[in-house]
Each structure stands twice: as structure tokens, then as C-alpha cells.
C-alpha positions as CSV (number, residue, x, y, z in Angstrom):
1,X,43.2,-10.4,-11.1
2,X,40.9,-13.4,-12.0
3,X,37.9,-12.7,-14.1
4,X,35.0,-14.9,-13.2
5,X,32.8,-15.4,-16.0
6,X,29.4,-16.3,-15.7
7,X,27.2,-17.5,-18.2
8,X,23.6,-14.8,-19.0
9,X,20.9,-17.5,-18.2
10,X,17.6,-16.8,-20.8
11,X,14.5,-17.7,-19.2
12,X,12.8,-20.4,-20.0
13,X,9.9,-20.4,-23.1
14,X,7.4,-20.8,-20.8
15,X,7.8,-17.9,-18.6
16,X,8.2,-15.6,-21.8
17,X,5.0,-16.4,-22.8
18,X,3.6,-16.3,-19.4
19,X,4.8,-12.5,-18.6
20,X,3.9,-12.1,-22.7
21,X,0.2,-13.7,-21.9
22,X,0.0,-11.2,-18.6
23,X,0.7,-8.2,-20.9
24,X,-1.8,-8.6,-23.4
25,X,-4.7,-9.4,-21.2
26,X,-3.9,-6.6,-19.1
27,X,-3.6,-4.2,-21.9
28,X,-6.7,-5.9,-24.0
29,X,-8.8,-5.2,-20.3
30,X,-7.3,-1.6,-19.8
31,X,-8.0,-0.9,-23.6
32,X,-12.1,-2.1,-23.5
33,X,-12.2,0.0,-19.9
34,X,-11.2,3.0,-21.7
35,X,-13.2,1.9,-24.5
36,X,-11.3,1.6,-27.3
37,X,-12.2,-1.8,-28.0
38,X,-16.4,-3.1,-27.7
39,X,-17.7,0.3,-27.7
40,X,-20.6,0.2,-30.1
41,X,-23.5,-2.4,-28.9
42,X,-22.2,-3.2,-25.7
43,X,-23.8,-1.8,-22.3
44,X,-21.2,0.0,-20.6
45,X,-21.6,-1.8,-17.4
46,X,-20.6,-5.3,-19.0
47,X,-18.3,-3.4,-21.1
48,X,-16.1,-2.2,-18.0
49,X,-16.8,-5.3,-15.8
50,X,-15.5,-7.1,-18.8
51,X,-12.5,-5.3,-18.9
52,X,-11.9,-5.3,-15.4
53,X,-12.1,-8.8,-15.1
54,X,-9.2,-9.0,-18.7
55,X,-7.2,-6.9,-16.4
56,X,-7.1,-8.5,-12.5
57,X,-6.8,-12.0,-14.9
58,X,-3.3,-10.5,-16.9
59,X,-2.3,-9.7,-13.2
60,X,-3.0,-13.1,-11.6
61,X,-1.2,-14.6,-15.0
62,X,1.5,-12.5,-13.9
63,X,1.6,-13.7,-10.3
64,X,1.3,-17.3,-11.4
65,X,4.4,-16.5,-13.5
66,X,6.6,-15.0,-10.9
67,X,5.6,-17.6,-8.5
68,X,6.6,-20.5,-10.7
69,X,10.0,-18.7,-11.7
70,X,11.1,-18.3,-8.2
71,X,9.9,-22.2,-7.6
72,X,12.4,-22.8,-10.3
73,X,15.3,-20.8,-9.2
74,X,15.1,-22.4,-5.7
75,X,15.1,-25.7,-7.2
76,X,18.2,-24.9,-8.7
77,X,19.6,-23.7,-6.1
78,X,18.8,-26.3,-4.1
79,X,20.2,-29.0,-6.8
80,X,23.8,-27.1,-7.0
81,X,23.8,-27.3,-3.0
């Protein structure tokens, strides 16, 4: 039997920090929702539009991420071809 070994590919830096970036704002915008964070002085309308905004933005940095990971995968799929 022939083992074929294949080498773990990291992703890159960038990426990391992307999903990273996604995660933080999402959790910053779920956290001053809930209001955990900017509770004292702050309207509660800003408040949770402010968080709501933190949140849809970690999930567009998130989408932005993916979408440039899979660009990168197909174009190196398409240089081993």
C-alpha cells in the first residue's frame, strides 16, 4: 500500500485576521445590543442601531473573507492545471 502524503496548508495571515476582525465586531455589536458595553449616557435607540450596524459589518467582513479565500484556492487550482 502507498501512502500519499499531503502537506496541512495554513491559511494565509491575511485571512486569519480577516475571520479574527469578523469575530470581534460581531461580538463587540452583539455585546452593546445586549448592553453590556455603552449602557450609561447613551439613548437606547443609537445604542442598538449602533450595535446592529457592529454586527451586519463583522458579517459582511466575514463574507469579504470567504469570498477572497475561495478566489485564492481557484487560482491555485487553476495554476497546478
Amino acid at each position: 500500500m502507498i501512502m500519499k502524503h499531503t502537506a496541512i496548508r495554513l491559511p494565509s495571515p491575511a485571512i486569519v485576521l480577516g475571520y479574527t476582525v469578523a469575530v470581534v465586531m460581531a461580538l463587540t455589536g452583539i455585546a452593546v445590543i445586549a448592553g453590556l458595553v455603552m449602557r450609561q449616557g447613551v439613548p437606547d435607540r443609537f445604542r442598538i442601531t449602533f450595535g446592529v450596524v457592529l454586527a451586519l459589518m463583522g458579517v459582511y467582513r466575514s463574507v469579504l473573507t470567504r469570498t477572497k479565500q475561495m478566489r485564492i484556492a481557484r487560482e491555485k487550482e487553476e495554476e497546478e492545471e
